[in-house]
C-alpha positions as CSV (number, residue, x, y, z in Angstrom):
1,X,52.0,133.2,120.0
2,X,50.2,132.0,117.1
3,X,46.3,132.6,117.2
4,X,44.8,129.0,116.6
5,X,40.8,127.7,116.3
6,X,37.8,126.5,114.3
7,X,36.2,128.1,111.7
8,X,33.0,126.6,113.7
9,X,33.9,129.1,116.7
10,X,35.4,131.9,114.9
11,X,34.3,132.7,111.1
12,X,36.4,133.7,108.4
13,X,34.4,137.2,108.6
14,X,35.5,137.5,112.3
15,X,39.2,136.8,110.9
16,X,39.5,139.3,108.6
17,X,38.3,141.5,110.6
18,X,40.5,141.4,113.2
19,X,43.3,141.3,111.0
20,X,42.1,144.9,109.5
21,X,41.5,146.6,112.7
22,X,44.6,145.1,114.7
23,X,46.7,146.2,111.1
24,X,47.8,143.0,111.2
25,X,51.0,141.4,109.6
26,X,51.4,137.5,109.1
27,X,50.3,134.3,108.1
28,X,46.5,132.8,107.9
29,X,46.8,128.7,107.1
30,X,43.2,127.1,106.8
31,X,42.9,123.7,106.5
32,X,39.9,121.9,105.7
33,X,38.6,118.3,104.9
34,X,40.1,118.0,101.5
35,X,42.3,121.3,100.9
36,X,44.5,124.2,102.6
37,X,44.6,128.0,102.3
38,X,47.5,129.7,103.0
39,X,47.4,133.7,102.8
40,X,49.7,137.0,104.2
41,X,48.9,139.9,105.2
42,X,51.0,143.1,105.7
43,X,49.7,145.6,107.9
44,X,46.1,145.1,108.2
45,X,45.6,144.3,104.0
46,X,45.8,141.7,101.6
47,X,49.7,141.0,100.5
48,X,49.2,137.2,98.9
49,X,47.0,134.0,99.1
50,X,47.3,130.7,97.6
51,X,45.1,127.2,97.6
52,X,47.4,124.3,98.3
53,X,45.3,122.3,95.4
54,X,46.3,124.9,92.5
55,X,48.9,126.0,90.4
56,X,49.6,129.6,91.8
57,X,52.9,130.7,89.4
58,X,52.7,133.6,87.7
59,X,52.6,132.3,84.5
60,X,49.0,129.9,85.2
61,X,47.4,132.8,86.7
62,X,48.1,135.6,83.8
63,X,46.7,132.7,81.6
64,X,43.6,132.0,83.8
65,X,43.2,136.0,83.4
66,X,43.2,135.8,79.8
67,X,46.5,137.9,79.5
68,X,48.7,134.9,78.2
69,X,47.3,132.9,75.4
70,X,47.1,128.5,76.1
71,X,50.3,128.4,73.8
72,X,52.3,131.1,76.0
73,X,51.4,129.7,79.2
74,X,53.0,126.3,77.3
75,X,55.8,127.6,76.2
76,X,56.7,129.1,80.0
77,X,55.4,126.4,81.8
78,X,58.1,123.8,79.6
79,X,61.0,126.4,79.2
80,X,60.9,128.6,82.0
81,X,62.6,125.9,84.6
82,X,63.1,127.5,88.3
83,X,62.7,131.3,87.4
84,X,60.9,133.0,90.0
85,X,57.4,134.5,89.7
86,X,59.2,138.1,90.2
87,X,62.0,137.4,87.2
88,X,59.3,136.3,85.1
89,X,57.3,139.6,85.9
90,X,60.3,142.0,85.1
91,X,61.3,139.8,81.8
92,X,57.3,140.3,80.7
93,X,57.5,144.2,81.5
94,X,60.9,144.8,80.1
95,X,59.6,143.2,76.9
96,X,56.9,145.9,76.6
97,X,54.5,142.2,76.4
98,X,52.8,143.0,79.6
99,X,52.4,146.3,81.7
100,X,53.1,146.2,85.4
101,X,49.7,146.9,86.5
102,X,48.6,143.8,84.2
103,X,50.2,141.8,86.2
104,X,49.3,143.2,89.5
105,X,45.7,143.5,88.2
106,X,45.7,139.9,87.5
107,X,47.2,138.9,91.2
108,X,45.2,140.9,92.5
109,X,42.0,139.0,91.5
110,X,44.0,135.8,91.8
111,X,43.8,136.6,95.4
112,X,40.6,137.8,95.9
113,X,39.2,135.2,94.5
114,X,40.9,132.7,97.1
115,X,40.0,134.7,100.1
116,X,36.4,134.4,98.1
117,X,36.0,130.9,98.3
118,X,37.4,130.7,102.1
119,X,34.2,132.3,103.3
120,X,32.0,129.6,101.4
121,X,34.5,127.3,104.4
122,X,31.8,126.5,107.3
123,X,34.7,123.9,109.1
124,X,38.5,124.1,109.1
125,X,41.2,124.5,111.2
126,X,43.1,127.7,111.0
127,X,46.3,129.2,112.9
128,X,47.9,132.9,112.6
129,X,50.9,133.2,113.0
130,X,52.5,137.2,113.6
131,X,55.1,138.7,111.1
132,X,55.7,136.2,108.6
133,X,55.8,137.7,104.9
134,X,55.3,136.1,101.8
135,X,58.3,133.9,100.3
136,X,60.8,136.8,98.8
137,X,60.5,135.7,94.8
138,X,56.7,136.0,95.1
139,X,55.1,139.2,94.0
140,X,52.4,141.0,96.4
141,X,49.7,143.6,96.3
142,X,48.1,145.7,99.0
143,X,44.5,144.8,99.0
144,X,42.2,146.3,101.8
145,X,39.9,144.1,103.4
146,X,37.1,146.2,104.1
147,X,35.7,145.3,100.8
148,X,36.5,141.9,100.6
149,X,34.7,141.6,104.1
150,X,31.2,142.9,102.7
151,X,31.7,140.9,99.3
152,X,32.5,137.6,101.3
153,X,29.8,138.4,103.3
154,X,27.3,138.4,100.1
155,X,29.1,135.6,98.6
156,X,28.2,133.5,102.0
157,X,24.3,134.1,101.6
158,X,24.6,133.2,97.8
159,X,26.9,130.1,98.8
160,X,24.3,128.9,101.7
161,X,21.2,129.6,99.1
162,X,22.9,127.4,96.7
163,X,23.9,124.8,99.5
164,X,19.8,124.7,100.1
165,X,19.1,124.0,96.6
166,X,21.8,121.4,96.0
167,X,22.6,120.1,99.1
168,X,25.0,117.4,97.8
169,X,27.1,117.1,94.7
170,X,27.3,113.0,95.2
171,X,23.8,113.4,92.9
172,X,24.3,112.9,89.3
173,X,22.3,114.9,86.6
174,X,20.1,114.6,83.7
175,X,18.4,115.9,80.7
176,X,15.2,116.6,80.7
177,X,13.2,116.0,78.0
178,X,11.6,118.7,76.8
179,X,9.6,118.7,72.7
180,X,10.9,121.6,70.8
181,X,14.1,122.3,73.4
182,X,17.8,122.2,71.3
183,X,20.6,122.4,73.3
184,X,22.1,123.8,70.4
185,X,20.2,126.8,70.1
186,X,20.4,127.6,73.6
187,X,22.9,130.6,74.9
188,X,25.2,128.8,77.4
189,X,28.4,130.0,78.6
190,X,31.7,128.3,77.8
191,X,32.4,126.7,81.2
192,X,28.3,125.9,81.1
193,X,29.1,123.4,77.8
194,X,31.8,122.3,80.1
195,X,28.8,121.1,82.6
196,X,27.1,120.0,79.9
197,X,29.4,117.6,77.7
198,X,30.0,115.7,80.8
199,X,26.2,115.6,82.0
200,X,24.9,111.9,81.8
201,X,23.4,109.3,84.8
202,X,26.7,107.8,85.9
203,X,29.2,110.9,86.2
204,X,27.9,112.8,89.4
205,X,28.2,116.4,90.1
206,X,31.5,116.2,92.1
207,X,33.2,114.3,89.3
208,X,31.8,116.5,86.5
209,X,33.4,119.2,88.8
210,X,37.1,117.6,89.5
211,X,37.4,117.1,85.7
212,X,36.7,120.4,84.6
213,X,38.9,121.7,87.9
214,X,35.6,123.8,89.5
215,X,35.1,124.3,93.0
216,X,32.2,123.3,95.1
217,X,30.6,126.7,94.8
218,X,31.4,126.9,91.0
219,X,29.5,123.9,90.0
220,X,26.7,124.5,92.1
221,X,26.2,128.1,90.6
222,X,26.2,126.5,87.4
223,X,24.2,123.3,87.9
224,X,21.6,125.7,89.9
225,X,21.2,128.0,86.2
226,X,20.3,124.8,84.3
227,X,17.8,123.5,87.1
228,X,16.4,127.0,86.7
229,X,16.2,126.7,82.9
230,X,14.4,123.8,83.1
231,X,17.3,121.1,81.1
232,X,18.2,119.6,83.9
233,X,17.0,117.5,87.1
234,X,19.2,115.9,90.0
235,X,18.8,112.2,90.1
236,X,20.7,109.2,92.0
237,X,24.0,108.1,90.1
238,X,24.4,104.9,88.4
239,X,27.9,103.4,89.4
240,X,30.6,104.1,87.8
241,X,34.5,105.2,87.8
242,X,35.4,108.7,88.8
243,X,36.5,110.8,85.7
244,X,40.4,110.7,85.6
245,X,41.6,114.6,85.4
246,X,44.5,114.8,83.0
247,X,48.2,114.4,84.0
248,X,50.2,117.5,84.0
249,X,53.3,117.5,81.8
250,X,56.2,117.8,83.8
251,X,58.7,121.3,83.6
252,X,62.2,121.5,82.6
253,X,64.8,122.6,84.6
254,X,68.3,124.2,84.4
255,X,70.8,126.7,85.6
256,X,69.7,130.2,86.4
257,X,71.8,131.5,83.5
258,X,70.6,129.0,81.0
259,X,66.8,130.0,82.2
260,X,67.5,133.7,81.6
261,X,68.2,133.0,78.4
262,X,65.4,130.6,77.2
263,X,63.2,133.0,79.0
264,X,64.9,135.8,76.7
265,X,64.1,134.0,73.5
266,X,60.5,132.9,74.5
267,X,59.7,136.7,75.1
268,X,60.6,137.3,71.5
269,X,58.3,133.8,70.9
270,X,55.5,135.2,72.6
271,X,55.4,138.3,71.2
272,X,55.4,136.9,67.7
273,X,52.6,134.5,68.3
């Protein structure tokens, strides 16, 4: 019988933990107002977790971790078809391009990092569901929860400090002027100049973060930095369109034999690169 509530009644916090003491194997689903979490455990830990909204193949994630280049994640995004996440991996380590615990490292924080952002979830329906496993071409880890628990639990007070001092991303932002102040000359992270090149009276926070793909807490952490360097102030939006995110380009597809073998020569085309 599948366990089934509010996140109102009983916190993600609470979830974990129960899953961790009862050792646990299954399915968590939470679904909120405008996306869904889906994650499995075996035994008490950590085996997978996805978001609905985001690419989740092995390939995107070992490029968001920095271990495949914008060109390789190209290359296997158009001409890998229908290989699984699990053929991929073994084609990567049998090439000597990537280690095995590259890979895992990178899922690993892939994860994490989903089961992060669920805690900064105040509303959403969620449902357990006992001894389902992960789809079977999907690569897992063993994660323990205990620390996820107590790093959730520090995320939520940094989410709920930021939620106090931006309490709506429906505001838009700009600069302040300031005599003497260059943006140019000031030390700002690369997804910061993302903020930044979008920053102007009619584009409000939420759109500024749906084109540069952030989620609510990312775009708060960084709008919060610039209020606190002083560039910035919140202010009402002027109307205007919503910033249209870019199309993806669509994969190519083909027999399982044909795949094998384009994945074969982009190896040797990634390793050259």
């Amino acid at each position: 019988m599948a366990l089934k509530g509010n996140l109102r009644d009983f916190t993600v916090t609470q979830l974990l933990n129960l899953i961790s003491l009862a050792h646990k194997t299954g399915s968590l689903v939470v679904e909120g107002p405008d996306e869904a979490v889906l994650v499995y455990f075996r035994e008490g830990k950590l085996a997978y977790a996805q978001n609905g909204q985001e690419d989740n193949s092995l390939a995107t994630i070992l490029f968001k971790s920095k271990k495949l280049s914008a060109t390789q994640h190209q290359i296997i995004k158009q001409r890998a078809g229908n290989i699984s996440d699990k053929e991929l991996g073994l084609l990567l380590i049998n090439a000597s391009y990537l280690t095995q615990q590259d890979i895992l490292s990178s899922l690993q924080t892939y994860f994490t990092g989903v089961i992060n952002h669920l805690f900064t979830w105040a509303d959403g329906l969620f449902s357990f569901e006992n001894d389902v496993t992960p789809p079977p071409d999907k690569i897992t880890v063993r994660v323990s929860l205990e620390n996820l628990i107590m790093e959730g639990t520090r995320r939520l007070r940094e989410w709920e400090h930021l939620q106090d001092e931006i309490p709506s991303l429906e505001m838009a932002l700009k600069f302040i002027d300031r005599p003497g102040v260059n943006l140019r000359n000031v030390n700002l992270s690369v997804e910061e100049w993302k903020v930044v090149s979008y920053i102007n009276p009619r584009n409000t926070m939420r759109q500024i973060a749906r084109a540069n793909k952030m989620n609510d807490m990312e775009i708060r952490k960084i709008v919060y930095g610039l209020l606190q360097a002083g560039l910035v102030e919140i202010i009402r939006p002027e109307g205007a369109p919503a910033i249209t995110p870019v199309s993806r380009q669509p994969t190519q597809s083909g027999s399982q034999e044909e795949q094998v073998s384009l994945i074969n020569r982009l190896i040797r085309r990634i390793r050259s690169l």
